[in-house]
Structures are given as C-alpha cells and as structure tokens.
N, C-alpha and C positions, 0 to 999 in steps of 0.2 A: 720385419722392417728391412728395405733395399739401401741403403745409399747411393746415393750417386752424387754424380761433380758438373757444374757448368763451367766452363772456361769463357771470360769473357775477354776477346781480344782485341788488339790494334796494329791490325794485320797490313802488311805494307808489300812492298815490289819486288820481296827478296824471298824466296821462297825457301830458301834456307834456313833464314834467322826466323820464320815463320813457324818451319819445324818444329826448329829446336824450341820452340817459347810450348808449341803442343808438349811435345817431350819432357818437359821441366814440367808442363801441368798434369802430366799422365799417372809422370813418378810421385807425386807430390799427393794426387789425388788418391792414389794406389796404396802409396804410404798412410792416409787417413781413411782407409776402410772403403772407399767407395768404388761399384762396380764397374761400372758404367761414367767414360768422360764423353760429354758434350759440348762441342766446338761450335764457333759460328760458322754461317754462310761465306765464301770467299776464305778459309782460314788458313786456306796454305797459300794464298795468291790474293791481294785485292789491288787494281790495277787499272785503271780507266784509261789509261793512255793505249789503246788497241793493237794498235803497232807493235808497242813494248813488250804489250802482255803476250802476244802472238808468239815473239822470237825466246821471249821468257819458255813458254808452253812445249816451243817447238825442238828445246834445247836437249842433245841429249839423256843427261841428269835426270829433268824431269818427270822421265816416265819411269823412271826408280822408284816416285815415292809411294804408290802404293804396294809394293814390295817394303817397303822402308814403315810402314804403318801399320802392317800386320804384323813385323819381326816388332816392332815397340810396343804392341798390343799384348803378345803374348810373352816378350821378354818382361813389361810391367805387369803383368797377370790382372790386364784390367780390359775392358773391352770396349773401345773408340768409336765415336760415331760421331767422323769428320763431317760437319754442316755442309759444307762441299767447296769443291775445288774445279778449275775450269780445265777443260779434258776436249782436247782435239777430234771431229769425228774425220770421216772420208772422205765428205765434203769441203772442207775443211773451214765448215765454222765449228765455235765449240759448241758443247754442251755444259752448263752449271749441275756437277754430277754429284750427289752425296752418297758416302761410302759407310756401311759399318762394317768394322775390324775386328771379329771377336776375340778375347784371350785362347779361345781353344784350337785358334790357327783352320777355324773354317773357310773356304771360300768366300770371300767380301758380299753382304748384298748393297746394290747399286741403286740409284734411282735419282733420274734428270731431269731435272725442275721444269715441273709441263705448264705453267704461268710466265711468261716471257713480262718483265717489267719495262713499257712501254709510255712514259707521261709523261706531260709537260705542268710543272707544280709553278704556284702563284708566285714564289720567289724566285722563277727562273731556271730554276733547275729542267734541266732539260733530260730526260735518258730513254735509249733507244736499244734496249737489249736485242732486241731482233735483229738488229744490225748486225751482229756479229755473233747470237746466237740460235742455235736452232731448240724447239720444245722439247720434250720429253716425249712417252707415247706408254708410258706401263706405270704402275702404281709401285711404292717399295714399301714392304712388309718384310720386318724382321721377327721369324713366329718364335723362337728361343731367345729373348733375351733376357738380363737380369732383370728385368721391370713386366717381365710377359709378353704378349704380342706386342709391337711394335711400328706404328705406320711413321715414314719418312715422307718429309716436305718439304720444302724452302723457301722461307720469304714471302713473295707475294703470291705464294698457295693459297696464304691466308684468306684473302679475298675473294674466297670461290668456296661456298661453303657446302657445292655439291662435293665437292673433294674429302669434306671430313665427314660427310654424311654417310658417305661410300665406305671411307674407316672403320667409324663407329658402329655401319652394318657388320662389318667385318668381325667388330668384336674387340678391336685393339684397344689393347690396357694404357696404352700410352703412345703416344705421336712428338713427333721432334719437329719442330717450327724453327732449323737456325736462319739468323736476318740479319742483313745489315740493313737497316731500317734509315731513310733520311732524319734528320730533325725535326723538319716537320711534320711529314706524317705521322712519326714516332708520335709527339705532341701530341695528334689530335688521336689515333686512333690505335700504339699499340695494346696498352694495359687492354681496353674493351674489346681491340677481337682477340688477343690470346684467353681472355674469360671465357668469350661466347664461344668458340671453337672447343674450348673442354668442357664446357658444358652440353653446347650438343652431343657431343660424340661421348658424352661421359667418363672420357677418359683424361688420366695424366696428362698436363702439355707441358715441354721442356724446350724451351724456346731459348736458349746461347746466344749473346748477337754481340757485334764489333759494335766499341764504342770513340769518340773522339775524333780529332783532329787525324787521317791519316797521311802518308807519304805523298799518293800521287795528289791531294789535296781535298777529298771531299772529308764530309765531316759525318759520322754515325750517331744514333741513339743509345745506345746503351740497354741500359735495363731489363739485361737478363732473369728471365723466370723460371719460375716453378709453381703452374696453377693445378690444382687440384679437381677432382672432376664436380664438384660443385662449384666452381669456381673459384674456388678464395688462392690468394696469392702466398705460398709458402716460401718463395724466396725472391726477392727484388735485389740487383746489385747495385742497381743505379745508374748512374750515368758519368762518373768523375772520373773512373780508370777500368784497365784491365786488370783479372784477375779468377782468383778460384772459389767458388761459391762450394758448398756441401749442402745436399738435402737430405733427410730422411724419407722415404716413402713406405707408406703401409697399403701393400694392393688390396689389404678388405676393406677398403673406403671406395672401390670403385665397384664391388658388388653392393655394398650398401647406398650407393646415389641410386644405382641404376633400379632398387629395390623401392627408393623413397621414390623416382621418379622415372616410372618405365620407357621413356619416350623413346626408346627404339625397340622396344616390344610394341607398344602403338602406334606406331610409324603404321601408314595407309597412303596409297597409291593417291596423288591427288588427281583427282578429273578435269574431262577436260572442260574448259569452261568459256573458251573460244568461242564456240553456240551456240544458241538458244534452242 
C-alpha cells in the first residue's frame, strides 16, 4: 500500500502566504506517512485580475519558487506534485504549468495545460484563458513515481478524453487531474468525469482542487478526490474548506480492473465511416 495526500486549497493573490499553506501541508503530510502531496490547479497563484497576476509573475521573487519547491520536497522527504502555477513564456503570455518535485532532488517534470478554458456559462461567468494564455504542446509523464507511472493534467483536460486515452495507452498507473473547478460545472459534471476518466484509462485519478470563496472574488468547487480505477470514489473532501486528505492506495487493483476489464488490450483503430 502507497499513501499519499491531497491538499485542498484556497489559494489567493499572495503567492507567498500560498507557499507557505503548501509547506505546512507537505510537512504535515510527510509527518502521516504519505509519499506523494497533491496540490490544486493555480496553488501557488490564483488571480483573475491579469494585470496583477502579470507584475505578481513578473516579480523578482517569483522565479525562486521552483527552486524553493524542490529544496521543500526533498527537505520534507516527500515528493510534491504542484497542480500548477502560472509561468511567463517569451512571448510573454503565460503558460498554466504543473510541476512534480521529487524527494530525491531530480530534475522537475513539467507540463502545460494544453486545454485552454474558454466559455461563457449560463450564470454569466464569463472566461477567456486564451487571452492571456498560451496551450501546451507535449504530454507530462512522470515514469518513477511512488504511485508508478504517472500522467499529469489540468482542469479542463478533463474534457478531451482523447488526452486520457493516450495515458492509459501509455500504461499509466495514475493521472493527476488538479482543478479549480467553477460551481457550476463542478455541480453538474465533476464527480462523473473524474469516474469516467479512471475508468477509461484504468488508472488512479487524484484530482486536488481549490475550494471557496477566494481573494480576487471567484468562487471554486471543492471536492477533492481519489477515484480508483473501477471508479469508486476513495476519498471526497467536499466542498466546506481547505485542508489535507490521506489515501491509501494498493497498485494491484489496477492490474486487477485492467484483468476484469481489458479495454485497452481491445482498443481497435476505429474506421472510417465518413463513406459509403
């Protein structure tokens, strides 16, 4: 059996006081046996006001903190897998970048949320990630970790289920979904795609997500998971606050789905059907 930790946050404009709330949950997490912490989306920075977040990003300091996240990874002897953080390119829009930080002080693997969240929802909400950032272009796999292979996602990856199907080709024992989810969609659709997503792919999903009322004003879902690769839900935090969840996981449940139900041993090229 692996343990591992969800951090459920409520992540604000200070990227500091953001840190340190990671930090508090690394040691805490580390202190109760578990390998592996899991952060949401946005966890060192969430920040709608563009402007803000921009001179926030642009600031010195900043570009410390992953330096600052692998010395906390492997000073807590535990190994961090920040949901991600917003990261300056050349261009100079950002990237929504997720990082893992191993305890054994490896080189970070990276990977930049290639689903741009784009939509206008029936309450109004209005959001335009493109505005201000650019996609991704490569896939992130972490093939050592304590849970096994490892595929990295973010948010509204979930939506694209050629993305987990490529995963689950892959073989990965577990996939990281962190989200900051609105309310509403949360509502209608997250428990059912973080199922169908480990199910397909028959792997682990460990899905971390900000919940609440935050700073610059919007509001998250909550209800950090741990779905198992039949689907069943091992750990729901809810939606009332931040905080540290613990799982247990046993990786021979993930040869045994994949034994009850081979569906990526019978995966078949679908045809085309475009013609008569």
């Amino acid at each position: 059996m692996t343990r591992i930790a969800l951090l459920q946050m409520q992540s604000g404009t200070d990227p500091e006081a953001n840190f340190a709330a990671i930090a508090a949950g690394a040691w805490e997490a580390a202190g109760e046996g578990a390998e592996t912490l899991f952060t949401p989306e946005m966890a060192l920075l969430l920040d709608r006001d563009r402007k803000r977040a921009a001179r926030t990003v642009a600031s010195p300091s900043y570009g410390d903190y992953p330096a600052r996240f692998a010395g906390l990874a492997r000073e807590a002897k535990i190994d961090i897998a920040l949901g991600s953080m917003p990261t300056v390119r050349p261009s100079g829009k950002f990237v929504n970048r997720a990082a893992y930080f191993a305890a054994d002080g490896c080189a970070p693997v990276t990977y930049d949320k290639l689903h741009l969240f784009d939509v206008e929802l029936a309450t109004g909400e209005s959001w335009r990630e493109s505005n201000a950032y650019e996609a991704g272009e490569r896939l992130g796999l972490v093939e050592n970790s304590p849970v096994g292979r490892l595929g990295l996602t973010i948010c509204y990856d979930i939506r694209f289920p050629a993305l987990f199907e490529v995963l689950g080709r892959m073989r990965c024992d577990a996939i990281a979904i962190p989200a900051a989810f609105t309310v509403p969609t949360g509502n209608a659709h997250w428990h059912v795609l973080q199922r169908a997503r480990a199910i397909e792919a028959s792997a682990f999903v460990f899905a971390a997500a900000q919940v609440g009322r935050h700073e610059d004003g919007r509001e998250t879902y909550g209800h950090s998971l741990v779905v198992d690769p039949w689907g069943e839900v091992l750990l729901d935090m809810g939606n009332e606050r931040p905080g540290l969840g613990l799982c247990e996981i046993d990786r021979a449940r993930i040869d045994e789905v994949r034994g009850q139900v081979p569906s990526l041993a019978n995966r078949r090229e679908i045809p085309n059907l475009s013609a008569s």
